[in-house]
PyMOL CGO cylinders between C-alpha atoms (Angstrom):
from pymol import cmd
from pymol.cgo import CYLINDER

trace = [
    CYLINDER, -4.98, 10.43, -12.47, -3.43, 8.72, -9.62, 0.3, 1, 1, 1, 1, 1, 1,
    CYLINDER, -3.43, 8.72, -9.62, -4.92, 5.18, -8.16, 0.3, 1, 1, 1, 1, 1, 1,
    CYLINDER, -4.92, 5.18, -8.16, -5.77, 6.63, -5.10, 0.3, 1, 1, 1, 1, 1, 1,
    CYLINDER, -5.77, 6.63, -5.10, -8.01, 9.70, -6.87, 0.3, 1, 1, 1, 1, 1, 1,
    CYLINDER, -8.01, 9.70, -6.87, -9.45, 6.51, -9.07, 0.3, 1, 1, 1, 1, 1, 1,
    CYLINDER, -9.45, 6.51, -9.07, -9.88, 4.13, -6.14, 0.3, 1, 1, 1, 1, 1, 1,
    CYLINDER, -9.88, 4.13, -6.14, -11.72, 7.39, -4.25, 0.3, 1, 1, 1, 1, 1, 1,
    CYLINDER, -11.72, 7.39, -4.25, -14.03, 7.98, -7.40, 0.3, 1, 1, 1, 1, 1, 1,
    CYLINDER, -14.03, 7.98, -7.40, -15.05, 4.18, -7.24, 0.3, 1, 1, 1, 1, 1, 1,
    CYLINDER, -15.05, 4.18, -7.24, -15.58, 4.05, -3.53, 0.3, 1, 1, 1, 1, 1, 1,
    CYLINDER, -15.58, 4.05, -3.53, -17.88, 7.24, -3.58, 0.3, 1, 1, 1, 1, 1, 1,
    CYLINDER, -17.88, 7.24, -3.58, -19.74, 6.01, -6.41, 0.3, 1, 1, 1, 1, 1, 1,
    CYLINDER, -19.74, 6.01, -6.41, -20.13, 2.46, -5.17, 0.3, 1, 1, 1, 1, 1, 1,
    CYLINDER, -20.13, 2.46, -5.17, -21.35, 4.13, -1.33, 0.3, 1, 1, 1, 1, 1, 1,
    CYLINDER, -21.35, 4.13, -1.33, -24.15, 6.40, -3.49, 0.3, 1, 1, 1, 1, 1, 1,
    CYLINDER, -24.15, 6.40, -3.49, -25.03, 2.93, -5.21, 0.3, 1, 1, 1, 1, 1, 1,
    CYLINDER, -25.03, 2.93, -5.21, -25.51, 1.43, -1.94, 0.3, 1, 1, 1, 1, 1, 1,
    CYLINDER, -25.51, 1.43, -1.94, -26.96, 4.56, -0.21, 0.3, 1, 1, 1, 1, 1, 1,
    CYLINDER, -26.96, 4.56, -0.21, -29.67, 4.71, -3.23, 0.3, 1, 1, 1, 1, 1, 1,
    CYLINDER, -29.67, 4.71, -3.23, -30.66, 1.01, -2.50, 0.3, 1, 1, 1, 1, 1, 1,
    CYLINDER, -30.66, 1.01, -2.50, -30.92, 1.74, 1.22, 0.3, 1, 1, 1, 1, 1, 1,
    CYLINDER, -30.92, 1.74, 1.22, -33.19, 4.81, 0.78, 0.3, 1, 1, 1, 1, 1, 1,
    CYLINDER, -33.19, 4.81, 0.78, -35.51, 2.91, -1.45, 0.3, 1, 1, 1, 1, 1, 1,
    CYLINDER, -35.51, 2.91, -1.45, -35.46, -0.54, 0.07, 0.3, 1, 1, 1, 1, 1, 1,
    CYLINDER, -35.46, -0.54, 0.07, -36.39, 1.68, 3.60, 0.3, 1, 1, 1, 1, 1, 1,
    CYLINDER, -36.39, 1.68, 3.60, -39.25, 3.14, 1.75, 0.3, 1, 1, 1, 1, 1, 1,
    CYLINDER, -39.25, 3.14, 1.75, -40.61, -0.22, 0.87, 0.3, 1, 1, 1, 1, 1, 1,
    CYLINDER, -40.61, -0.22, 0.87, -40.29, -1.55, 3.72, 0.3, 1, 1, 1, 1, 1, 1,
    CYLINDER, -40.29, -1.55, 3.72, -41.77, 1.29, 5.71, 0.3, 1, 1, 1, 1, 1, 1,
    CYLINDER, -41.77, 1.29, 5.71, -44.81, 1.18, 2.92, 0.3, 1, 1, 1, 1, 1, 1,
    CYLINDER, -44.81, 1.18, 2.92, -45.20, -2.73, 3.30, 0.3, 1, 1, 1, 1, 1, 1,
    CYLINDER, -45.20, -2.73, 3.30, -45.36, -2.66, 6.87, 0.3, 1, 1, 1, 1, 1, 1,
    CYLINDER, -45.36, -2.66, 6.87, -47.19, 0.43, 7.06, 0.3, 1, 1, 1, 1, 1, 1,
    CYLINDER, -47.19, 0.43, 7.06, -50.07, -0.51, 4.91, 0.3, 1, 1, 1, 1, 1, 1,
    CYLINDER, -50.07, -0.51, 4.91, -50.04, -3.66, 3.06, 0.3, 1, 1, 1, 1, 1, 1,
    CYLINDER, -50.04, -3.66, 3.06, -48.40, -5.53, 5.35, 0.3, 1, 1, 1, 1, 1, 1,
    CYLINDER, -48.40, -5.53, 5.35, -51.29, -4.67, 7.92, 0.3, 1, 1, 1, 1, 1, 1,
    CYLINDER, -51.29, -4.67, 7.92, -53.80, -7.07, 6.01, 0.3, 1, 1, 1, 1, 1, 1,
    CYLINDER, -53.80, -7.07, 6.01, -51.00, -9.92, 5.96, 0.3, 1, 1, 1, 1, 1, 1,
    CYLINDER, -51.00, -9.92, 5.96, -50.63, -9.53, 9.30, 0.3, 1, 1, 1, 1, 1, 1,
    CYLINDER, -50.63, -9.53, 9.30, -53.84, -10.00, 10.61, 0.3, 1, 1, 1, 1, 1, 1,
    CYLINDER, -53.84, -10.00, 10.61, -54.52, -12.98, 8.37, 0.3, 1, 1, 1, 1, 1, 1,
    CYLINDER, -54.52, -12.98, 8.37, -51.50, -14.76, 9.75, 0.3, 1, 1, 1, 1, 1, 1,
    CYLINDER, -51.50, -14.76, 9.75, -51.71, -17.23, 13.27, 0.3, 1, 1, 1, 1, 1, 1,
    CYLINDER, -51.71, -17.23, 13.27, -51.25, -15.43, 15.81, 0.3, 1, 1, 1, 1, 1, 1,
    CYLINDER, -51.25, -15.43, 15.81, -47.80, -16.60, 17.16, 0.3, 1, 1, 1, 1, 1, 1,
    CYLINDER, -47.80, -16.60, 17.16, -46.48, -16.04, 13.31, 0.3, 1, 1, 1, 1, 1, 1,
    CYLINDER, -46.48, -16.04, 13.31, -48.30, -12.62, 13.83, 0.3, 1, 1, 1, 1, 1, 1,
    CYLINDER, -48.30, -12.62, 13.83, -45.79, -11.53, 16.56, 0.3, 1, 1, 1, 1, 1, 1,
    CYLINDER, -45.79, -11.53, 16.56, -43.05, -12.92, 14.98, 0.3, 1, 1, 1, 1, 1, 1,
    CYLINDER, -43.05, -12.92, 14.98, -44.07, -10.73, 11.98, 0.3, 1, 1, 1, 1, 1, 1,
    CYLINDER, -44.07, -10.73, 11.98, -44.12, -7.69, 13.98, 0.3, 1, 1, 1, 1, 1, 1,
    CYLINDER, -44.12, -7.69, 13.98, -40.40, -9.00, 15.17, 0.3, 1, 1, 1, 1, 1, 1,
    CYLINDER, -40.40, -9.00, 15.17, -39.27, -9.24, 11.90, 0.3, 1, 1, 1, 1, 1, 1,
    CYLINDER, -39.27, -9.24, 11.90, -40.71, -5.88, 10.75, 0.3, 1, 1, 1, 1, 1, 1,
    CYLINDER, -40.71, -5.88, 10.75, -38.46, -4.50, 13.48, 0.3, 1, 1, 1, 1, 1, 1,
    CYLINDER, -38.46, -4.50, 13.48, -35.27, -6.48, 12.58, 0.3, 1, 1, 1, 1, 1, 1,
    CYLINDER, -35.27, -6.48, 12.58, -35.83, -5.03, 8.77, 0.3, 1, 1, 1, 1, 1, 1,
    CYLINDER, -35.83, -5.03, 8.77, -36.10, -1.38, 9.81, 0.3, 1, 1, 1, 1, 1, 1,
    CYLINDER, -36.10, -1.38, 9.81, -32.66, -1.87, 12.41, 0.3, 1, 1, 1, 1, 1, 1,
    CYLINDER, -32.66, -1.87, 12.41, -30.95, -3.49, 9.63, 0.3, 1, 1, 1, 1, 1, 1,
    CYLINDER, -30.95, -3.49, 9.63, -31.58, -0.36, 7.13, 0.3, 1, 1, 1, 1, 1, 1,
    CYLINDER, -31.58, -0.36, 7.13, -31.12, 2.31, 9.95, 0.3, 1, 1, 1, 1, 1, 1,
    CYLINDER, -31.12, 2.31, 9.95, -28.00, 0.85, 10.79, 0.3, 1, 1, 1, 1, 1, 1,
    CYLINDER, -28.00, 0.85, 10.79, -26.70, 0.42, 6.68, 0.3, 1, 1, 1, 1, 1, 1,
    CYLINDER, -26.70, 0.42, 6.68, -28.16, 3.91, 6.56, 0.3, 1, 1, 1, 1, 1, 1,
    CYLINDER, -28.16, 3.91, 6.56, -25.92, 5.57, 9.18, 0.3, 1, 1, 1, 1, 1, 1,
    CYLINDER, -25.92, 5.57, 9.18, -22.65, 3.59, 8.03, 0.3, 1, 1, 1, 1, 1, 1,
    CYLINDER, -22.65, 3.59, 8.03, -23.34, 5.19, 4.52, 0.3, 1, 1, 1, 1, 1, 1,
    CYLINDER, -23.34, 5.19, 4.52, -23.43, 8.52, 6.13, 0.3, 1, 1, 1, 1, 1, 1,
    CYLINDER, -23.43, 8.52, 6.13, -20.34, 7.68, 7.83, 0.3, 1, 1, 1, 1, 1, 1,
    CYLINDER, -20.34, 7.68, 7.83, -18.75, 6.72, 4.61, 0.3, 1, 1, 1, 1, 1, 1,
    CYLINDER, -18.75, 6.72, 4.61, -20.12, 9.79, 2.77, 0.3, 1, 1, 1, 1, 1, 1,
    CYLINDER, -20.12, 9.79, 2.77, -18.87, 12.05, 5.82, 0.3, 1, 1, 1, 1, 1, 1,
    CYLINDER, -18.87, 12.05, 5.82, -15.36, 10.81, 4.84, 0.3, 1, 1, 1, 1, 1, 1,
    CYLINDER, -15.36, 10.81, 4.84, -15.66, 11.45, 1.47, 0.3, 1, 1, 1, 1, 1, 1,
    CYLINDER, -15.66, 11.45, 1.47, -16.43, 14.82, 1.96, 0.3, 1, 1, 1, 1, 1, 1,
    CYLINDER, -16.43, 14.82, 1.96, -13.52, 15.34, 4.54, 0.3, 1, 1, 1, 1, 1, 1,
    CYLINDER, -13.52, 15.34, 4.54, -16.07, 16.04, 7.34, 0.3, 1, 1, 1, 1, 1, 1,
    CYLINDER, -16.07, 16.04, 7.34, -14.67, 13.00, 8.81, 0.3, 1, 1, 1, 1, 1, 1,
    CYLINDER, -14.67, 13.00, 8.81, -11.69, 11.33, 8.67, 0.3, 1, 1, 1, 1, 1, 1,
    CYLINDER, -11.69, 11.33, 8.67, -11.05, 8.12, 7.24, 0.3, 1, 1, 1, 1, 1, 1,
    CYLINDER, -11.05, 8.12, 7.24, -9.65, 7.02, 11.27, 0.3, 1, 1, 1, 1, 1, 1,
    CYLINDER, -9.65, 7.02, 11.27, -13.07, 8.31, 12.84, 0.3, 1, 1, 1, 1, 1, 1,
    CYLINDER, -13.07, 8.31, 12.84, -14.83, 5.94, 10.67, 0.3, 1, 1, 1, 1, 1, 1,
    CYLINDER, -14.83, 5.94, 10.67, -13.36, 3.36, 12.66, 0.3, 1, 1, 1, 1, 1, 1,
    CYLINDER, -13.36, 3.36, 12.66, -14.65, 4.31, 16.35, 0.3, 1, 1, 1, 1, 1, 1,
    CYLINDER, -14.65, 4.31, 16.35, -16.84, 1.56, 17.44, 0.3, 1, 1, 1, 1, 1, 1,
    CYLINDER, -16.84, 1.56, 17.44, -19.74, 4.04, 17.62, 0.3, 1, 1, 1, 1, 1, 1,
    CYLINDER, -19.74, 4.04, 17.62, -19.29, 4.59, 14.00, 0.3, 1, 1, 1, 1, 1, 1,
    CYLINDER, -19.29, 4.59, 14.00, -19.00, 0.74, 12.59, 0.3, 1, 1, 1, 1, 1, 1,
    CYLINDER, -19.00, 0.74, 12.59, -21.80, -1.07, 11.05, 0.3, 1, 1, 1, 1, 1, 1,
    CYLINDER, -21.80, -1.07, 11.05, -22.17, -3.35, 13.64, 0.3, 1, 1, 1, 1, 1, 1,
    CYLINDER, -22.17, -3.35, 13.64, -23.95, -6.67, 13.65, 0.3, 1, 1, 1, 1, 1, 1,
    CYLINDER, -23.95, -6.67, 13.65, -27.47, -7.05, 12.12, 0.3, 1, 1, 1, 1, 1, 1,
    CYLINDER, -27.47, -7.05, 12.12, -30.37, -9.12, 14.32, 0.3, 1, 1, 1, 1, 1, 1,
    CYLINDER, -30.37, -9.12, 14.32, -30.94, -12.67, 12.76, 0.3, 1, 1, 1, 1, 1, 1,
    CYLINDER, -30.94, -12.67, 12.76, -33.89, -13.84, 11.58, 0.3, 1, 1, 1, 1, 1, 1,
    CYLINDER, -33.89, -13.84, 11.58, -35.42, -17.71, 11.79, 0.3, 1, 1, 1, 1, 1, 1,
    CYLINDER, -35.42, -17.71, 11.79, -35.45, -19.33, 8.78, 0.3, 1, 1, 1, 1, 1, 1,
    CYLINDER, -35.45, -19.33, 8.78, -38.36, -21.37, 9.72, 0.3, 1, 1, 1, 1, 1, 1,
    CYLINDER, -38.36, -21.37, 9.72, -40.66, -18.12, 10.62, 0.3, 1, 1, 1, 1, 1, 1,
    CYLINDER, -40.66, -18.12, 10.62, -39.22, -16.51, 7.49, 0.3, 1, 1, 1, 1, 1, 1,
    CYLINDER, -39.22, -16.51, 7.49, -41.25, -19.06, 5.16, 0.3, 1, 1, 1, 1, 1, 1,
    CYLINDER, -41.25, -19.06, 5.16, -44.21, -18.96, 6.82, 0.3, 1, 1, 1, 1, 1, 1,
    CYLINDER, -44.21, -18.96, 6.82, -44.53, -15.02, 6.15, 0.3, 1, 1, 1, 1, 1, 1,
    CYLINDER, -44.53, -15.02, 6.15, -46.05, -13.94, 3.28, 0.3, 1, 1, 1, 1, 1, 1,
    CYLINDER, -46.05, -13.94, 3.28, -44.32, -13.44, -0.16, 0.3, 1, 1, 1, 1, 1, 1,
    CYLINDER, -44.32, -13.44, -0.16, -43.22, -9.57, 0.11, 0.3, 1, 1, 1, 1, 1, 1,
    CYLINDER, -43.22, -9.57, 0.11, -42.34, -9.72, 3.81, 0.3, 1, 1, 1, 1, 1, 1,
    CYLINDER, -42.34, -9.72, 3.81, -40.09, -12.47, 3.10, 0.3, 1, 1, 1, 1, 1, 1,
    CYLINDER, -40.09, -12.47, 3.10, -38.80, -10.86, 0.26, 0.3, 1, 1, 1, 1, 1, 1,
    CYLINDER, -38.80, -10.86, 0.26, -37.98, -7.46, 2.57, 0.3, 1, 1, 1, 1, 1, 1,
    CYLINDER, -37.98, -7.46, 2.57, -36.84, -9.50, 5.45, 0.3, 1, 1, 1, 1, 1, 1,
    CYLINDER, -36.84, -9.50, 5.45, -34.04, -11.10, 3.00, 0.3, 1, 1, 1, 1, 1, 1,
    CYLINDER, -34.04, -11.10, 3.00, -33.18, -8.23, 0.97, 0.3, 1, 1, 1, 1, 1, 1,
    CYLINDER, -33.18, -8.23, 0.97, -32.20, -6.36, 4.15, 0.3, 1, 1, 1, 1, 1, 1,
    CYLINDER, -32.20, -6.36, 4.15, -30.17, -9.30, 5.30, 0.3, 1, 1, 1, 1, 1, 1,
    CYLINDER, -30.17, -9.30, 5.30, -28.03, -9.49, 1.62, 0.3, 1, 1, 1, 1, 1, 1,
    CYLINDER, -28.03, -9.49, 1.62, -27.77, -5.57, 2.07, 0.3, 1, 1, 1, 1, 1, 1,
    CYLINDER, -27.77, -5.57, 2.07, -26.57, -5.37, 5.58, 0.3, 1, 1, 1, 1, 1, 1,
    CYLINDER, -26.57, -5.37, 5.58, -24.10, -8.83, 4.66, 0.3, 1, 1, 1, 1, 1, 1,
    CYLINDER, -24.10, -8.83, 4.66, -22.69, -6.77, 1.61, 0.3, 1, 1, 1, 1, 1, 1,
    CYLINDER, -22.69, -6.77, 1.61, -22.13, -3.38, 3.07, 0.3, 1, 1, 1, 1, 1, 1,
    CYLINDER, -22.13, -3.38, 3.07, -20.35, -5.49, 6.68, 0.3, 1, 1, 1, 1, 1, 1,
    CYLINDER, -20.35, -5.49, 6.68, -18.06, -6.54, 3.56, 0.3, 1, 1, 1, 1, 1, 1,
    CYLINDER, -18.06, -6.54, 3.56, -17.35, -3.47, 3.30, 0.3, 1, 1, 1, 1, 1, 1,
    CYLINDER, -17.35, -3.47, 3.30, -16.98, -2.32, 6.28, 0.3, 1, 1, 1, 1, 1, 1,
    CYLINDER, -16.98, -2.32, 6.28, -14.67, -4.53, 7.34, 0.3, 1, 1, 1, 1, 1, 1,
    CYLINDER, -14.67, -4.53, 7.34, -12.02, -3.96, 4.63, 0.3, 1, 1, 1, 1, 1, 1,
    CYLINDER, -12.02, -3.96, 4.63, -12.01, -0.65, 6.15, 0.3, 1, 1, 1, 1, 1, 1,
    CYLINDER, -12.01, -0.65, 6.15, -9.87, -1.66, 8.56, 0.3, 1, 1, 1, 1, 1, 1,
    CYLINDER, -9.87, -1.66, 8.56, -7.73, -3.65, 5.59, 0.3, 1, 1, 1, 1, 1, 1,
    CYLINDER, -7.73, -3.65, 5.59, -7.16, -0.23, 3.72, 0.3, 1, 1, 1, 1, 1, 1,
    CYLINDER, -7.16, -0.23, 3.72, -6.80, 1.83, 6.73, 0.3, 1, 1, 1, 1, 1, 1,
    CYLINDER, -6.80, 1.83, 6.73, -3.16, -0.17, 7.42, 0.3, 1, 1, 1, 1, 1, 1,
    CYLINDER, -3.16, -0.17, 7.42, -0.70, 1.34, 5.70, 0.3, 1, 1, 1, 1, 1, 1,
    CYLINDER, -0.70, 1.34, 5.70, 0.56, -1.62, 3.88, 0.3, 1, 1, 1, 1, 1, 1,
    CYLINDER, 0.56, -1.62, 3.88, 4.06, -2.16, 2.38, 0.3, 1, 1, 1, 1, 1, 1,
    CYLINDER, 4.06, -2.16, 2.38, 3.64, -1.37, -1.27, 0.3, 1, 1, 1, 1, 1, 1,
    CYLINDER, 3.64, -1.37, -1.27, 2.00, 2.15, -0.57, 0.3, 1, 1, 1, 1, 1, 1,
    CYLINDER, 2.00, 2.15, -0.57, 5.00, 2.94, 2.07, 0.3, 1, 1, 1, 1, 1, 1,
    CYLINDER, 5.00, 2.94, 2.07, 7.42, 2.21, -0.45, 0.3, 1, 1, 1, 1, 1, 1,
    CYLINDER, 7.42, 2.21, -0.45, 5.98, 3.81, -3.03, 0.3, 1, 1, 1, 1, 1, 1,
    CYLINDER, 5.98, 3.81, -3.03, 5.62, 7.32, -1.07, 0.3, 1, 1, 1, 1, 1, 1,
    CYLINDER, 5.62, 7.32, -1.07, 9.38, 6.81, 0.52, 0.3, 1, 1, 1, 1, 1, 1,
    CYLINDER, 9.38, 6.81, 0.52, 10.33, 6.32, -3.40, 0.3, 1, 1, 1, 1, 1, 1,
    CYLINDER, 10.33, 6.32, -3.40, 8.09, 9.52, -4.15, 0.3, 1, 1, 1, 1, 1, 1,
    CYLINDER, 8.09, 9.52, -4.15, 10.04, 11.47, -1.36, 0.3, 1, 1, 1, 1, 1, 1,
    CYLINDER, 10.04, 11.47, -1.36, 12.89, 10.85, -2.94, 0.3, 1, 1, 1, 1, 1, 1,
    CYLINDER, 12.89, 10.85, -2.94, 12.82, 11.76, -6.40, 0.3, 1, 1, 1, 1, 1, 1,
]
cmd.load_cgo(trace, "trace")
């Protein structure tokens, strides 16, 4: 088995890890905010009350946009793509929307918790994404190797 079947393997494996996690942290969210969340909200000051709603948003942005990078990256797997599309602006990750610290504690408990596991998933998967652009470049060791390849 050659590195670059092995390295392919991982990759795939590791995107369906993160592609699970997505799917189901998306689901929570979208049940928090849907339902339980609702109660929270309305016991909540009002000014914390918008920024709530604000940070419901943010949550559901950061998963849509993990979401769709996945896709990318399981596109390219599956040679729908190739691994140069992936790198079109259109098709990055992108940067995720912030969220205040200070209005982050004074949510309750599970929002928090939503609100920050979004953040660490979006911050992992940008790793990611941006050695992309590391692999893409052919880099010395690989040229060498095929040029040795081509000749024997």
């Amino acid at each position: 088995m050659t590195g670059r079947s092995t390295e392919s393997r991982i990759h795939r494996r590791l995107i369906d890890s993160l592609y699970t996690e997505a799917m189901l942290l998306a689901d929570e969210a979208r049940a928090y905010f849907d339902e339980a969340g609702r109660a929270e909200r309305e016991s909540l000051d009002p000014l914390i009350r918008v920024g709530f709603s604000c940070e419901s948003l943010k949550v559901t942005t950061r998963l849509m946009h993990v979401i769709a990078w996945l896709l990318t990256q399981r596109a390219v797997d599956a040679g729908e793509l190739r691994p140069r599309e992936a790198l079109d602006p259109a098709r990055r990750l992108g940067s995720a929307p912030q969220f205040d610290a200070n209005l982050i504690d004074a949510l309750p408990p599970r929002a928090r918790t939503l609100v920050e596991a979004s953040a660490n998933l979006h911050r992992r998967v940008g790793l990611l994404d941006a050695a992309l652009e590391v692999q893409l470049a052919p880099s010395p060791v690989h040229r060498l190797h095929d040029r040795l390849a081509l000749a024997f």
